[in-house]
C-alpha positions in Angstrom: 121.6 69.6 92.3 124.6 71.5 93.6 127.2 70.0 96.0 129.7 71.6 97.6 132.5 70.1 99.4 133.2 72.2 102.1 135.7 71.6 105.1 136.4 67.9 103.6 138.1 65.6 106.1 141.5 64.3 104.9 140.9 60.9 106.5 139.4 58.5 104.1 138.3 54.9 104.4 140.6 53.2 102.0 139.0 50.2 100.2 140.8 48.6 97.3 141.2 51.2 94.8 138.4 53.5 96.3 139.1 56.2 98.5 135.7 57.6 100.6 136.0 60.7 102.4 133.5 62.4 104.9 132.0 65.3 103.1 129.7 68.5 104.1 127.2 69.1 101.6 125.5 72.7 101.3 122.6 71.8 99.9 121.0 75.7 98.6 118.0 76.0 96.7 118.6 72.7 94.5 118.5 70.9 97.6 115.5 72.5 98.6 113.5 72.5 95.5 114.3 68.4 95.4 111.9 68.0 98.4 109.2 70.4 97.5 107.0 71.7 95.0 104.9 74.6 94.9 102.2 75.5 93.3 101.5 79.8 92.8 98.0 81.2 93.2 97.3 84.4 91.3 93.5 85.9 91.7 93.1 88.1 88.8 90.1 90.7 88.4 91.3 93.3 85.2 95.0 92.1 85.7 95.4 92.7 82.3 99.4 92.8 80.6 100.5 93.4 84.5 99.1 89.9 85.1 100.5 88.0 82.5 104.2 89.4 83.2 103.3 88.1 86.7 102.2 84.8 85.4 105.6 84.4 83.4 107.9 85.1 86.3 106.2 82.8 88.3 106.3 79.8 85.2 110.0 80.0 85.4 110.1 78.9 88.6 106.7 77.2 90.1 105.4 73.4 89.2 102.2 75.0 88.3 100.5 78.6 88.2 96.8 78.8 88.9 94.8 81.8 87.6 91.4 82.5 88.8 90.3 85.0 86.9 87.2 86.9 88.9 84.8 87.7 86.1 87.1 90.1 84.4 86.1 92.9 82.3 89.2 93.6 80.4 91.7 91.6 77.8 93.2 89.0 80.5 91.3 86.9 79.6 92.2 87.0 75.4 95.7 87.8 76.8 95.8 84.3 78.6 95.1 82.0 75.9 98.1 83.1 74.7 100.1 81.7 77.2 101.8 78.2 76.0 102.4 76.2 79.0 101.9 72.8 80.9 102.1 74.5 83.8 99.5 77.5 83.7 96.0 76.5 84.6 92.8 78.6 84.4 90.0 78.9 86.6 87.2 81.1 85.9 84.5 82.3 88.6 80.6 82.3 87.7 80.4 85.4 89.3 82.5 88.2 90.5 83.3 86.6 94.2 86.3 88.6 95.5 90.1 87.6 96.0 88.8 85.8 99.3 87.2 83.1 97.5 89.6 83.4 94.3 92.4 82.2 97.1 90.8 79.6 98.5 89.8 77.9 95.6 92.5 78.2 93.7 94.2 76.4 97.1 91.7 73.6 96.7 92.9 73.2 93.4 96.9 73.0 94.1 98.6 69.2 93.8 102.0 70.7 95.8 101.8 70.7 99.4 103.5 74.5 98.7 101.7 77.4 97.9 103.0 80.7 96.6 100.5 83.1 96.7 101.1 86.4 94.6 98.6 89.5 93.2 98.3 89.4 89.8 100.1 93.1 89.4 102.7 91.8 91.5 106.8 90.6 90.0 109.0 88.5 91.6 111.7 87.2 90.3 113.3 83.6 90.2 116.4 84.9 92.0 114.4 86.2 94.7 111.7 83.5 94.8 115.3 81.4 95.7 116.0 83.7 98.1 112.1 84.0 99.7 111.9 79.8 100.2 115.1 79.4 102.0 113.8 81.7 104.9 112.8 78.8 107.0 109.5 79.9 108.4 106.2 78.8 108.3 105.1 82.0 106.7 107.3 83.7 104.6 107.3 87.0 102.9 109.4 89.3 100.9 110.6 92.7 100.6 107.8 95.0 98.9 109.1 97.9 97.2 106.5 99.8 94.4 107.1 101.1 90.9 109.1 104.0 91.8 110.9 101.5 94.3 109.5 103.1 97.5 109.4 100.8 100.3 105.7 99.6 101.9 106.9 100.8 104.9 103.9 99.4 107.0 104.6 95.7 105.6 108.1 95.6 105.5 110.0 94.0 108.6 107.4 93.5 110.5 107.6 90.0 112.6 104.7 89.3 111.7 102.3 89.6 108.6 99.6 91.4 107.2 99.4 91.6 103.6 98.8 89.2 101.2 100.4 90.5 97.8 103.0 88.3 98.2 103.8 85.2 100.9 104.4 82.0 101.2 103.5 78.7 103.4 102.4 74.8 103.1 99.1 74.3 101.9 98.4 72.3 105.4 98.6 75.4 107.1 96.8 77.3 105.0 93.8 74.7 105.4 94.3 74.1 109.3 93.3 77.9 109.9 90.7 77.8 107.7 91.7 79.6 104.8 90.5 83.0 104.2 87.4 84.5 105.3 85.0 84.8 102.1 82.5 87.0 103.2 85.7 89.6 103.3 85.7 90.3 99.5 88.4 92.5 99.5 90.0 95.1 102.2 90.5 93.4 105.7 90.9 89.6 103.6 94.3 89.7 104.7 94.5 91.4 107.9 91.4 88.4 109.1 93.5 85.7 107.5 96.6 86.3 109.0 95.6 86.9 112.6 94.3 83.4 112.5 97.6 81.8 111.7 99.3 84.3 114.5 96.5 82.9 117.1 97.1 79.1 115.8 101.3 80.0 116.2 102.9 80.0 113.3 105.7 82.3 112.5 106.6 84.4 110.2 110.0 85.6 108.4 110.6 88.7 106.5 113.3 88.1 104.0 114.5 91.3 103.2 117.3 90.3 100.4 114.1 89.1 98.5 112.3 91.8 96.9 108.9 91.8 95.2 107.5 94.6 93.2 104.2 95.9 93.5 103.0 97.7 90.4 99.6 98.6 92.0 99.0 101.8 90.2 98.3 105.4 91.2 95.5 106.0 93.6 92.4 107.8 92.8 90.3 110.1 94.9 87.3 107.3 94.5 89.1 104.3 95.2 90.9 105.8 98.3 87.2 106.6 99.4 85.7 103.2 98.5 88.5 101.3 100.6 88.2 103.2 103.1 84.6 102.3 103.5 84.9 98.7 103.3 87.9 99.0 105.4 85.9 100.0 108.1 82.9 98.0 107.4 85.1 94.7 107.4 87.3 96.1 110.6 83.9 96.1 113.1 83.3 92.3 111.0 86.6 91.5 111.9 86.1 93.0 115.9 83.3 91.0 116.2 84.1 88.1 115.0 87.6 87.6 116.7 86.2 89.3 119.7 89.5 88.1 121.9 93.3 87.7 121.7 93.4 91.2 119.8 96.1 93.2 120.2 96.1 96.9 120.0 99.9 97.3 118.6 99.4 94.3 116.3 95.7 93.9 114.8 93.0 96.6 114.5 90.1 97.2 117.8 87.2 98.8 118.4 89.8 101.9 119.2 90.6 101.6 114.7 86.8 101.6 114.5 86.5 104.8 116.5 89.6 106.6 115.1 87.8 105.7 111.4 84.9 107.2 112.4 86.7 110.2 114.0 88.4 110.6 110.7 85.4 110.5 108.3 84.3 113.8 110.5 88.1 115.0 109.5 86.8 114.1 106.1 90.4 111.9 105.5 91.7 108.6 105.2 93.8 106.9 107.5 96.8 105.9 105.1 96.5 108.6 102.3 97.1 112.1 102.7 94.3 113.0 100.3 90.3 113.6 101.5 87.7 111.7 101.0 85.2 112.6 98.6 82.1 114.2 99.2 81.4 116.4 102.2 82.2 115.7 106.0 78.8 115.3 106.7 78.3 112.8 104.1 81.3 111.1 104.8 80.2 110.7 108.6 76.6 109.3 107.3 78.4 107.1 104.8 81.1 105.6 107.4 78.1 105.2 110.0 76.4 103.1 107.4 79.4 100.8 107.3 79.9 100.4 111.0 75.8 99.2 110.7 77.2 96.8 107.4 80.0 95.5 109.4 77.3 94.3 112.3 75.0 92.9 109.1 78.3 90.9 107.7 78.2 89.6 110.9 75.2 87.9 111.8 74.8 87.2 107.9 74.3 83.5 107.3 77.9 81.8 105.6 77.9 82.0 101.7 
């Protein structure tokens, strides 16, 4: 614990041979970290060596890191045994379930009332973990730069949230807005999570002087086309389902439906200046289907 006397008042009560004076105590991170522990959630699908450098940043500072690895197909999971520590605990899906369900269970597994969540090819130090906890919010998220150290521009600053490579809140509230959606796989997960915790009223805080870096990869052709199929498939599951309270200039509409759709004819994505692959008139076809999937996902009975 650190204590520092600051502005200490000269007037003491003197008893005997003991002198007591009135002291204000800045308490920091120390302070902090005395009241709470936390417990850091990492779903893994083919993390591979990214994920265990993630997994030993977060050791160094976390009471306990839970991996739920997603049915990989790569070394994480021979990579992980090798990892000596009290604190690391690994869960392993039955089947590949998506980073909806990887979330939520490894929330239902946590013993600290604190949860850090963080992708698995995602670093954050200890210095600016200390920096990210002290931000005083119910929700509270760090600066995301990439591997070249470019800002994520669309995440960064915003007042309120919509990723989830990186955040942080109390397990309560994670559980009092129902967790995350698990019929979202992937794409969308976060967007659906997080307008549920704006409806039920809990902030956010962007901490820029904490900075967490995404080592996500270059983007391919195919997986620029894949997400933004399922983006649009899980953005008419998400209209429908939260069918009031959205907000244009926050949270995607039917109007992001429609501009999807107009872009497929465009034969480009919305985010990524590269085209989609196959033809326009594929591509139309193909984003009609997930419109039609979106309304399925929908009515679909809960998993």
């Amino acid at each position: 614990m650190v204590l520092s006397v600051i502005g200490a008042s000269e007037k003491g009560l003197e008893k005997g041979k003991k002198t007591f004076y009135c002291v204000k105590v800045d308490w920091g991170f120390e302070g902090w970290k005395m009241k709470r522990r936390v417990s850091c959630i990492i779903p893994n699908f083919n993390g591979g060596a990214k994920l265990i450098k993630s997994i030993k940043l977060c050791i160094s500072y976390c009471d306990e890191v839970i991996v739920i690895d997603d049915c990989s197909k790569d070394d994480s999971k021979v990579l992980l045994k090798k990892i000596k520590s009290k604190k690391l605990i690994i869960l392993k899906n039955g089947s590949n379930k998506g980073s909806s369900y990887s979330r939520n269970r490894g929330a239902r597994k946590a013993k600290f009332g604190n949860l850090l969540f963080i992708d698995s090819d995602c670093y954050l130090t200890k210095v600016n973990f200390e920096k990210l906890v002290l931000g005083r919010r119910e929700i509270i998220y760090p600066r995301i730069i990439d591997s070249t150290r470019k800002d994520y521009n669309s995440y960064n600053g915003q007042t309120y949230i919509d990723n989830s490579v990186c955040f942080f809140l109390k397990k309560k509230d994670f559980f009092d807005v129902g967790g995350f959606d698990e019929k979202i796989k992937i794409y969308m997960d976060d967007v659906e999570f997080f307008f549920k915790c704006y409806k039920e009223g809990l902030t956010s805080r962007y901490v820029d002087r904490s900075i967490g870096r995404h080592d996500a990869g270059q983007k391919t052709p195919e997986s620029i086309s894949k997400g933004f199929f399922l983006n649009l498939k899980h953005t008419v599951y998400f209209c429908l389902k939260h069918k009031r309270g959205l907000k244009k200039e926050i949270f995607p509409t039917w109007f992001t439906v429609f501009a999807n759709l107009r872009r497929s004819l465009l034969n480009k994505d919305r985010f990524y200046d590269t085209p989609l692959t196959g033809s326009k008139p594929k591509t139309f076809c193909k984003s009609l289907v997930s419109i039609i999937e979106g309304f399925r996902l929908y009515f679909s009975p809960e998993a």
